[in-house]
Structure formats: C-alpha cells, structure tokens
C-alpha positions in Angstrom: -23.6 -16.5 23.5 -22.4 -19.5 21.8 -19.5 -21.9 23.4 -17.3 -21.4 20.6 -18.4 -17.6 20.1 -17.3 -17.2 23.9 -14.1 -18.8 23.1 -13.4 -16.5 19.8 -14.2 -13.2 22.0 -11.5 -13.6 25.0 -9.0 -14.9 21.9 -9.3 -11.7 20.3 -9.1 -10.0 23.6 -6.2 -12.0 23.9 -5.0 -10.8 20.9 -5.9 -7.2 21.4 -4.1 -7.1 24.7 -1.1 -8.3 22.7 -0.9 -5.6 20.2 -1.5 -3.1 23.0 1.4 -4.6 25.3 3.5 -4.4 21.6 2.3 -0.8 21.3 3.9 0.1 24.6 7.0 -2.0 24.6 8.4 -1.4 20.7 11.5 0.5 20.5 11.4 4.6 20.4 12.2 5.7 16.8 15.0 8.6 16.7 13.2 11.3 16.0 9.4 9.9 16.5 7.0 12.4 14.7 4.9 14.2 16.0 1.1 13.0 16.9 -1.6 14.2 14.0 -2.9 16.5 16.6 0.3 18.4 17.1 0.8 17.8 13.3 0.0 21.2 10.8 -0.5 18.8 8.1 -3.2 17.3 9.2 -5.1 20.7 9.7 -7.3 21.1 6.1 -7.2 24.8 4.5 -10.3 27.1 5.4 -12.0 27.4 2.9 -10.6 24.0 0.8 -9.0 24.7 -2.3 -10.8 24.3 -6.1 -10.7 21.0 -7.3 -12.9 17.6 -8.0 -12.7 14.6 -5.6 -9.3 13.0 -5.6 -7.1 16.1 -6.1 -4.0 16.2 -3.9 -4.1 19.5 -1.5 -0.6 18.3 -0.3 1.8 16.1 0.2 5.2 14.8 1.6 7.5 12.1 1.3 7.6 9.8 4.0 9.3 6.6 5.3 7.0 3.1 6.1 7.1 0.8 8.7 5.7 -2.6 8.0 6.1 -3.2 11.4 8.8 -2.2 14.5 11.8 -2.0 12.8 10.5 -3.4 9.8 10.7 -0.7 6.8 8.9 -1.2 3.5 10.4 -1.6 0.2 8.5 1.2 -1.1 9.2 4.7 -1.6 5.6 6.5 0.6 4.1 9.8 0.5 1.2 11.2 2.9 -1.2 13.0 0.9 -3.9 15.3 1.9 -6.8 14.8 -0.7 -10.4 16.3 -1.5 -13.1 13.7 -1.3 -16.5 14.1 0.2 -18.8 13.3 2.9 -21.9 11.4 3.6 -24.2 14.4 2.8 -22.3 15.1 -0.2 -20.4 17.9 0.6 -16.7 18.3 -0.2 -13.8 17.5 2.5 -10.0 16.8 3.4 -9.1 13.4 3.5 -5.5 12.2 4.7 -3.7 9.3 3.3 -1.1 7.2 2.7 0.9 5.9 -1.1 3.1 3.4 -1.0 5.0 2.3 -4.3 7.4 -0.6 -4.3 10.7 0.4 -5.5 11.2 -2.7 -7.7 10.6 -2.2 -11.1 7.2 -3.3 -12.5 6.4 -5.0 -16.2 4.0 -3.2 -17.8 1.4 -0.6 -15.7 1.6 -1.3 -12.1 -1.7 -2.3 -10.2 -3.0 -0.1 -7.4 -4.8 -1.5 -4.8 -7.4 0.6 -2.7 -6.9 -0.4 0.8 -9.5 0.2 3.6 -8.4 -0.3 6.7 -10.3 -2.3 9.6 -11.4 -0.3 12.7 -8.5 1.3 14.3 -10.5 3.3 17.2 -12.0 6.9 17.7 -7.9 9.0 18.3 -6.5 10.6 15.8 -3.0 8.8 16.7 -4.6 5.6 15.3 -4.5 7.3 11.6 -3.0 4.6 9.6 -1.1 7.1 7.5 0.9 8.2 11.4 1.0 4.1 12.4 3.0 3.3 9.1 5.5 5.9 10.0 6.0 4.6 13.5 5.5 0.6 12.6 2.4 -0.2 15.0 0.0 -0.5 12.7 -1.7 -4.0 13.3 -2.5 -4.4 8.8 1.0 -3.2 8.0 2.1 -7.5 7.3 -1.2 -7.2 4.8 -0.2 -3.8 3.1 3.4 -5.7 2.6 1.7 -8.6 1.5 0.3 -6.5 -1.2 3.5 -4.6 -2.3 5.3 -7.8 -2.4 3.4 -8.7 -5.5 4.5 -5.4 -7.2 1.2 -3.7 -6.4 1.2 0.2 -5.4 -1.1 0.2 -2.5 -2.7 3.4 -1.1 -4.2 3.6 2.9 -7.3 6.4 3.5 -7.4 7.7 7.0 -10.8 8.1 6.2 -12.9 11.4 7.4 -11.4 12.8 10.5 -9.5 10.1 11.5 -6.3 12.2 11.6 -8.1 15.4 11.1 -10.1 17.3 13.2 -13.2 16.5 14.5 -14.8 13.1 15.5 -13.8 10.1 13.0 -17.0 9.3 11.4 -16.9 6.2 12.0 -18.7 2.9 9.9 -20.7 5.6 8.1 -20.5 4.0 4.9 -20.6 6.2 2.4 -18.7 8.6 3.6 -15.7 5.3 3.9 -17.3 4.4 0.2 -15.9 7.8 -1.4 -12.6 8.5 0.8 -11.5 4.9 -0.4 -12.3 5.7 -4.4 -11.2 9.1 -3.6 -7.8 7.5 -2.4 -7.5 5.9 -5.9 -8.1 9.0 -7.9 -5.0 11.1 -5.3 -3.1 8.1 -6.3 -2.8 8.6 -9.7 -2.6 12.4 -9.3 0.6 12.3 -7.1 2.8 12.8 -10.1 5.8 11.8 -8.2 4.4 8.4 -7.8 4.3 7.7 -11.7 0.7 6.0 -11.4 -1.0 6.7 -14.5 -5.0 7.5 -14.0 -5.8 4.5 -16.2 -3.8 2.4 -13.7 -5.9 -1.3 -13.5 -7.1 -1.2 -9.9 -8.4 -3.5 -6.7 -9.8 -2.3 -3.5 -9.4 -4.5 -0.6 -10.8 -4.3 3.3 -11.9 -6.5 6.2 -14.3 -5.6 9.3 -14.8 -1.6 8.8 -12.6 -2.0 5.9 -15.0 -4.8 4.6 -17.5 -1.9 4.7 -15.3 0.6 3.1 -14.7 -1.6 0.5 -18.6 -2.7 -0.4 -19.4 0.8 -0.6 -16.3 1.3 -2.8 -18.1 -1.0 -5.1 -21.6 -0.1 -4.7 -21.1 3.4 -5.4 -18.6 2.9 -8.0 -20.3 3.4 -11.3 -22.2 6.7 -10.1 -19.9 8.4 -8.2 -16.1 7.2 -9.8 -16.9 5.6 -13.0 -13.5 6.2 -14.6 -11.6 4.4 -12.4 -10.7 1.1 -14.0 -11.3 -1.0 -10.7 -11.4 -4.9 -11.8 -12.7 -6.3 -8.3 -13.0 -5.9 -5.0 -12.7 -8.1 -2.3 -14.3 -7.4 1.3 -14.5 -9.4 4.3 -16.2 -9.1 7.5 -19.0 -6.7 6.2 -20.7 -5.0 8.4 -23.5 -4.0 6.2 -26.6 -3.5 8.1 -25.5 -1.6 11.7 -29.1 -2.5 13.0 -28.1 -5.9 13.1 -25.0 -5.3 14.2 -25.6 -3.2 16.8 -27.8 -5.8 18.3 -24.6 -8.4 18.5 -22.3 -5.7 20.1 -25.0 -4.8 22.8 -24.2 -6.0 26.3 -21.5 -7.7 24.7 -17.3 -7.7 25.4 -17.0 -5.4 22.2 -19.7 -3.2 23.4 -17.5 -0.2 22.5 -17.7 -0.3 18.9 -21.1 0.1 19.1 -20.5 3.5 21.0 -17.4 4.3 18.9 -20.5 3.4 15.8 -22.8 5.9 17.4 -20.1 8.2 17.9 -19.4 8.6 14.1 -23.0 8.3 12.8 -23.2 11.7 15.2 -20.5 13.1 13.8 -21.3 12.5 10.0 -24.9 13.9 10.7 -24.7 16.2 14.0 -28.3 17.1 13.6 -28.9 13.4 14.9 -29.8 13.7 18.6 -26.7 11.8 21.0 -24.9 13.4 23.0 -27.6 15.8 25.1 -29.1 11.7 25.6 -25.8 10.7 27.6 -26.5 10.0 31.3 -23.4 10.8 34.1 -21.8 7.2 32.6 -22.5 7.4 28.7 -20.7 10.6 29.2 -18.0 9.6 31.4 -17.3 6.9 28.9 -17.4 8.6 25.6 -15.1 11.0 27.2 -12.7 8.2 28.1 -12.5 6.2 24.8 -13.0 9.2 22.3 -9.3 9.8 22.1 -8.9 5.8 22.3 -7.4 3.1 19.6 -9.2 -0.1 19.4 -6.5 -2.4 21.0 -6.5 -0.3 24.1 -9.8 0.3 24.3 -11.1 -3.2 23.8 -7.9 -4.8 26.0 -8.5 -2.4 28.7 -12.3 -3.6 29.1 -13.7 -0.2 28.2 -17.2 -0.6 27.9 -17.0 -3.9 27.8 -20.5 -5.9 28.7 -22.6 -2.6 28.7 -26.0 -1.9 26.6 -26.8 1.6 25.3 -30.0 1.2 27.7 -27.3 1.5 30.4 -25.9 4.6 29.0 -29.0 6.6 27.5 -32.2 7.9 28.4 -34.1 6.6 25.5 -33.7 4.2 22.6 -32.1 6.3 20.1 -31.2 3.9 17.9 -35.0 3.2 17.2 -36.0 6.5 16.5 -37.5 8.0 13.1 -33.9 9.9 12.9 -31.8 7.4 13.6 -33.5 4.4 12.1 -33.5 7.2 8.6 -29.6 7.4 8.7 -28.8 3.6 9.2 -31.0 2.9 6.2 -29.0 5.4 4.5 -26.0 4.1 5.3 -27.2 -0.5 4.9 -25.2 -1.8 2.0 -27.3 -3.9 -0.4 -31.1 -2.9 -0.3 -31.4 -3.5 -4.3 -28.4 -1.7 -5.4 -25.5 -3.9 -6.9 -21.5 -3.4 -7.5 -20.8 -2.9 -11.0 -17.6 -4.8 -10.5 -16.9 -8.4 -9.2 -16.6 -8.9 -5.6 -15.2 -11.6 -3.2 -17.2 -11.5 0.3 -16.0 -13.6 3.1 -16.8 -14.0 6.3 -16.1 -16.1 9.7 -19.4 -18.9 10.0 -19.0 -18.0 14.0 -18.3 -14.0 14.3 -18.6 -12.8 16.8 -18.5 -9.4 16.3 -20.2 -8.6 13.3 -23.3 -11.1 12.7 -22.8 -13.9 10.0 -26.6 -13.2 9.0 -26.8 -10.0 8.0 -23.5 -10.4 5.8 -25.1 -13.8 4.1 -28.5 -11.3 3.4 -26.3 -8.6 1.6 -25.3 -11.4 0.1 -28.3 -12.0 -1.4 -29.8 -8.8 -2.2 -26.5 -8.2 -4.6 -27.0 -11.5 -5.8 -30.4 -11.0 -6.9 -29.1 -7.3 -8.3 -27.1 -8.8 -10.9 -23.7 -8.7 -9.0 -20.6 -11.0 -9.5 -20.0 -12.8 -6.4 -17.7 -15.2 -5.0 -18.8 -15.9 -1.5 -16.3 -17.8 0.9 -17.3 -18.4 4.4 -14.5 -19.8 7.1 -14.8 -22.1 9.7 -13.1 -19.9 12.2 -14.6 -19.1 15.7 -14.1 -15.3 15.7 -13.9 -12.5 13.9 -10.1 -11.0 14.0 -8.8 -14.6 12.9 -10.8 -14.0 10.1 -8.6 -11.7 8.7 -5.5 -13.4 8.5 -7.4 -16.7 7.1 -8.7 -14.8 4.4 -6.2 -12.4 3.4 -3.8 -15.2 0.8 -7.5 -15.9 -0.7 -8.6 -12.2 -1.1 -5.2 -11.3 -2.4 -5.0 -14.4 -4.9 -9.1 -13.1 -6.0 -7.8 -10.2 -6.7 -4.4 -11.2 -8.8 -7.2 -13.0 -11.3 -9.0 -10.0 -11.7 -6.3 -7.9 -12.8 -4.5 -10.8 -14.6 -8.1 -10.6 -16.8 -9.2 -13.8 -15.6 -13.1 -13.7 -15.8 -14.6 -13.7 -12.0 -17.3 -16.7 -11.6 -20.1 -16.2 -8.9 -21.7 -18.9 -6.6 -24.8 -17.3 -5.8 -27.5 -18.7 -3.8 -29.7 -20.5 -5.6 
C-alpha cells in the first residue's frame, strides 16, 4: 500500500469511527420509530400487486432529518414501489420523496439520488436514517433541495425489506434508482408531473447505482426525461475491486459484496463455502451498518482465502455474474455523464474507473471526467459534491454537456 493510500485509510477510519460515536451519542427523538424490521410497512404484499415498474404500492407521509435535530424544508413521504431485480423479475422497493416546500418557477427538477454504501442491516435504510437524522448523505440530499430540486432516496433491494440487501449488484441498483423516478412522479400528493426534467446523482455504491441508471436508461426507462447524470467513485468492475479490498482495512465490503451478489443470484455457491470464521463473521456483520462495521475493525485486514475453502470468486459461476454485472464493456449511457474520482482511492481502484472511462468513451458517451487530488476515497465525496451538483444545474438549465475524452 501506498504512503499516502495508508494515510487516506485510517482517515476514513477516523472518520467512520466518528459517525459511529455520533450514531450513539445523538439525542433520542420523542417517539423514535420503530426499526424496518419491527416495521409492517416494510413487509411487501404476497403476491405483489398489478402494475409496471415505478408504481407506488404504498405510502405515508413522513418527517426528514437532515441531520440530529436538523429537519428538512421539505414535505417527505416513504413509498413502497414495484421495480425489478437483477434476473428481471418484478419486486418491492422502499423509498424516500422529499419536496421542498418553497415554491418552484416553472416544473420542479427531480433528482434520482443513490446512496453510497450504508451496510448489510436493514436499520441502515436511508428512508428509516432520514426520519431519525443519522444518515451520513443527509447534508448532500439538503444540498440538493436547497436549489429547489425534489429529490427522491431508493433503499434499494432489500435494504429495508426482507432478505439480504443485494448489495453492488448493479443492475438490480440501476432499475430501483430509475424505478425511484417513475414512483416519484406517481405519488400524486407530491405534484411531480411524469415529464418532470430529471438528474440522478451517486458516489461509491451510489456511483454504481447511478452508472447503471444511465447505462440502462434508454432500454429499460426511456420516457424518463433524465438530462445527466453524475457519478463518482464507480465501482464498475468488482474483479478489480475486489482485488484492492482483499487483505485490506475495508476488507468487509468485499464480504458485504459477496454477500449481495448471493443474495441477488442464490444459486451462486457461498455460504456452504464458509469455514468456522467466514461464518462466524458474516453472522456478526450481516445485520451491521458500514460505520460500525468498518470503525469496529470487523474484518478488517482479512482475505477471502482466510475465510473460504476455495476461490470462489474465480469460478465459471461467479466470474459469469460479475461480468453480468461490469459497467462499460461496449455499452454507452444515452445521456451525459460526469465521472469523478479520487487519483489515490483507496477503496475502489482509480484504474478500473479510468478503463470504464474509456470503453463509454469509445461507445459514443458524453463525458466529463474530473479526477481529485485527494488521498482517499470518503473525502472524495464531499470534494466532489459542489462540482456534481453545479454539472447537473447545466444540464437541466439546457446547457449543452462537453466531454474530454481520452484521446
């Protein structure tokens, strides 16, 4: 590991140590809801109602913390929507819509946002965090509803909902985040018209989310009148990811990775794999958020060798599903996209975000690429976020998007 890498991972140790410590010291809300698990409106219908992707299957009104003690300007509702999964077949997605209360000239802009990774638990839904004010993108959401804009937050599949979150399987984040869009303009109470000019915005997972958001656009949401998308800290290819987290400090997103490729395609073999400590371990940080798990060390420095009895993620099966699932690979977004990313990250490798890059490049995409010269990946986020936000402005204010592909 680099010097400077080094450096970047026991800052954003630091700094997930910090949001944990916030986590357990912020003030007790009056009547604190209950957790999704003990929450009935997080349990889908059996069988799921009629309806296409995007239709609302409920919803309620709710209020928004931006952070402890910090409400939004915004009247919120959760929502329950259809959307659908990585093998195509239809599910229940939770969510949250947030519209600011001010008055806006002319249609209001709604901005798709996909969260970063938030852990395995269903308490680290985004949609129950807002309510209690600990989640860690709530300052970015505000940032966005401070210009006016109507945002809406996917849980994603089963984050929230039963089962294991399927975690950085990309397609399945692709569709619950133009799914979002679509409930958005279905809740009527929220007076978003379905011609609504939209954005999609996300960093780390989120920067996943949001490229597949793009890339699947055309074919799988091509009403939606999305004028760009910005994503950061893409994690497009997990092969080469995976190989940065191994016996690293963040080791446990790798697991938590594996975790939700299992649980998007459960005829992959994992879990009968497991020695006595990959089990002990999944069992441990499978209920987990990310600033506890990675504060607390959990996993921290291990390799799947230590954990497994073979190399999984090599197999045939695997190898199948992580292709399936690799952003770029000739495929292009129809719409203009801003990609950032740290020059030192840590986390998610720098290469394999320059080579999807390229591939959309040479596929015909608009792209502004920005890369910053921070030493670590979290930081990344808040030195990108004015940029991504100001990107995005253009796009709906009809400016035309320039690219500075490679040459």
């Amino acid at each position: 590991m680099r010097p400077g890498n080094r450096r970047g991972s026991l800052l954003a140790a630091l700094v997930s140590a910090l949001l944990v410590a916030a986590t357990l010291t912020a003030p007790a809300a009056h009547a604190a809801p209950p957790l999704p698990q003990e929450d009935p409106f997080y349990r889908p219908p059996s069988p799921l109602p009629a309806g296409s992707p995007g239709t609302v299957i409920r919803q309620e009104p709710v209020t928004v913390q931006l952070g402890p003690g910090i409400p939004a300007d915004a009247r919120a509702w959760r929502v329950m929507y259809l959307s659908t999964d990585a093998k195509g077949e239809r599910n229940a997605v939770t969510g949250t819509v947030l519209v600011p209360k001010a008055p806006y000239e002319g249609k209001r802009p709604v901005v798709g946002y996909a969260i970063g990774t938030h852990g395995l638990g269903d308490q680290c839904a985004p949609s129950y965090g807002l309510r209690v004010g600990l989640d860690y993108e709530g300052v970015f959401i505000g940032g966005l509803l401070a210009r006016g804009w109507a945002v809406v937050v996917t849980d994603y599949e089963r984050l929230g909902t039963p089962g294991d979150h399927t975690y950085m399987v990309g397609r399945s984040q692709g569709q619950a985040v133009l799914d979002s869009l679509r409930a958005a303009t279905r809740l009527a109470d929220a007076g978003l018209p379905a011609d609504s000019p939209m954005v999609v915005t996300g960093y780390s997972q989120g920067g996943a989310s949001a490229g597949w958001a793009a890339q699947l656009k055309a074919g799988y949401a091509p009403e939606l009148a999305v004028k760009g998308v910005a994503a950061g800290g893409v994690p497009a290819d997990l092969t080469e990811v995976a190989k940065s987290l191994d016996g690293s400090l963040f080791f446990i997103l790798l697991g938590a990775a594996a975790v939700g490729m299992s649980s998007a395609y459960p005829e992959l073999p994992f879990e009968e794999h497991l020695n006595a400590q990959g089990k002990a371990l999944l069992e441990d940080a499978r209920d987990d958020c990310v600033g506890e798990a990675i504060a607390l060390g959990k996993g921290a420095f291990k390799r799947m060798s230590d954990l497994l009895d073979t190399d999984l993620l090599n197999t045939p099966a695997w190898q199948e599903k992580l292709r399936a699932n690799r952003l770029g690979g000739g495929a292009a977004p129809a719409v203009p996209v801003f990609q950032y990313h740290a020059v030192y990250d840590e986390m998610v490798a720098t290469g394999q975000a320059r080579t999807l890059r390229k591939e959309w490049c040479q596929a015909g995409a608009t792209l502004r690429w920005k890369e910053y010269p921070t030493p670590e990946h979290a930081l990344t986020l808040v030195a990108g976020a004015n940029d991504a936000a100001a990107w995005l402005a253009d796009r709906l204010a009809g400016k035309p998007a320039s690219a500075n592909c490679p040459a």
